[in-house]
N, C-alpha and C positions, 0 to 999 in steps of 0.2 A: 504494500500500500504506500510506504513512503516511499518506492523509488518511484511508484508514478506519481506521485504527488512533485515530485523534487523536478521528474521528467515534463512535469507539466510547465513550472515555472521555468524549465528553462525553455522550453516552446514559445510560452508566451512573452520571458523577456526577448528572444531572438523578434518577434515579431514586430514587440515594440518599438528595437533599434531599425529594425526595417521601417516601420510607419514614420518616425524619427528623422531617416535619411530620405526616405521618399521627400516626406513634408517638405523637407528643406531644397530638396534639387529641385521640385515644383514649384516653389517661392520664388528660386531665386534663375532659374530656367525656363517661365511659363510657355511661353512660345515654342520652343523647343518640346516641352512636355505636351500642349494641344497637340501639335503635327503628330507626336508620335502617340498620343492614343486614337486619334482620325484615321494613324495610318492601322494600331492594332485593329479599329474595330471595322474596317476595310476589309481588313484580312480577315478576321472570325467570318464579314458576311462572304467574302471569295471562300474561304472553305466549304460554308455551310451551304452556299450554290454549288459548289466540284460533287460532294457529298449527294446532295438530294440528286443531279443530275447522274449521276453515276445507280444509285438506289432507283431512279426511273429507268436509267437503260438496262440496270442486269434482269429485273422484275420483266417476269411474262407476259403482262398485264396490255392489253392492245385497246383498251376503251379510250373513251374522248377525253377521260382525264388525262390521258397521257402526255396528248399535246400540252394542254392546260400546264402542267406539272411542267413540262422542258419549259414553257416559257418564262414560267415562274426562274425555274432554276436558272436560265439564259441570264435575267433580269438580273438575278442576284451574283451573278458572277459580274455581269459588266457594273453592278454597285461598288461592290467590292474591289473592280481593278480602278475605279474611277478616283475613290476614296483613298488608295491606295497613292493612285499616281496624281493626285489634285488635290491634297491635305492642305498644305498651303494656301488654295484658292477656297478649298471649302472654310477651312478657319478663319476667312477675311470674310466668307461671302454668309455664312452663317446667323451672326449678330444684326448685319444689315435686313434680311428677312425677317428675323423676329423683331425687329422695329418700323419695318414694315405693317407686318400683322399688329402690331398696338397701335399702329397708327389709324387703322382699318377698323380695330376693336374699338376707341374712343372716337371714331365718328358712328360709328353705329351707336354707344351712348346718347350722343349726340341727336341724333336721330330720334332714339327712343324718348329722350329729353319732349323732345314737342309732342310725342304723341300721347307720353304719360303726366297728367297737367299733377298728380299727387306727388309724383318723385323728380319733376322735373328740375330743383336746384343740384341735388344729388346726382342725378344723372348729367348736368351739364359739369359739375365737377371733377367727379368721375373720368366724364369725358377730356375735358382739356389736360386732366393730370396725366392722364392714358397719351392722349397726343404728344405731350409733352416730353415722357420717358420714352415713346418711341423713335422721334424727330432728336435726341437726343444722343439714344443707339445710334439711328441713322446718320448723324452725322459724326458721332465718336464712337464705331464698330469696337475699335482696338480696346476702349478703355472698361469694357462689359467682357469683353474675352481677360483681360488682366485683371480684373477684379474677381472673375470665375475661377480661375487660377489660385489666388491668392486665398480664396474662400476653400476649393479644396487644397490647399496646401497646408495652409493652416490647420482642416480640420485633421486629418495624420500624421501632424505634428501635436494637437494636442491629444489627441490619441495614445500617440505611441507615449508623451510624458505620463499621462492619466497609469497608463499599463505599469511604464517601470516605476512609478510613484506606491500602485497597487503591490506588484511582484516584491520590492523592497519593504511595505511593511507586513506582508507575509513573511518575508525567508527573515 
């Protein structure tokens, strides 16, 4: 019982000094750090299309899902080389879309503003604050991708302290 106990803490301090070292090279590498989980998770989806397409073509299976199924799989392969090989364009072009979409979302406020005469202060607030965080993104992409960064860097940096702060007053 006590060596798994002992094996335990040292699981979880190794973890900690990982979530620790992560934290910190995400802080102070962000950019660097986005491109390269754009590019892992490019690659999970190119796997996860080789995979299904490969499981469609050994299967005997000749019905109309089959088409259906390659396309899918086709789709998710050229996701994944796209993500892969355009990390950088997708990290720049990401933040701009989703300030896009707020921008879209607080004029539909906006909208609903006139047609709801009970909520209409609320809703025209709503709405400009909506406009405003989005036109905001849209014009400083960069500063919502570093501050995402910074948010999860941070958070496995306080993570990994919390852990070895925990494992130290155990042992």
């Amino acid at each position: 019982m006590e060596y798994r106990f002992r094996e335990m803490l040292k699981n979880k301090t190794i973890n900690a000094l990982v979530s620790v070292a992560l934290g910190i090279v995400i802080i102070i590498a962000r950019r660097a750090a986005l491109d390269l989980l754009v590019k892992i998770i490019g690659g999970l989806i190119l796997t996860g299309g080789i995979a299904y397409l490969a499981i469609n073509l050994i299967r005997p299976d000749t019905t109309a899902t089959l088409k259906t199924d390659l396309i899918i799989a086709g789709l998710a392969i050229l996701a994944g080389i796209i993500l892969i090989t355009c990390a950088e364009g997708i990290v720049d072009f990401f933040p701009t879309l989703m300030g896009v979409f707020l921008i879209l979302n607080g004029l539909s406020h906006l909208a609903a503003a006139g047609v709801d005469k009970e909520n209409r202060i609320i809703a025209v607030i709503m709405g400009v604050v909506i406009i405003a965080l989005g036109v905001l993104i849209v014009m400083r992409p960069g500063i919502i991708a570093n501050a995402i960064m910074i948010f999860i860097g941070a958070s496995f940096l306080v993570n990994g302290l919390f852990d070895l702060f925990l494992v130290k007053r155990v042992y």
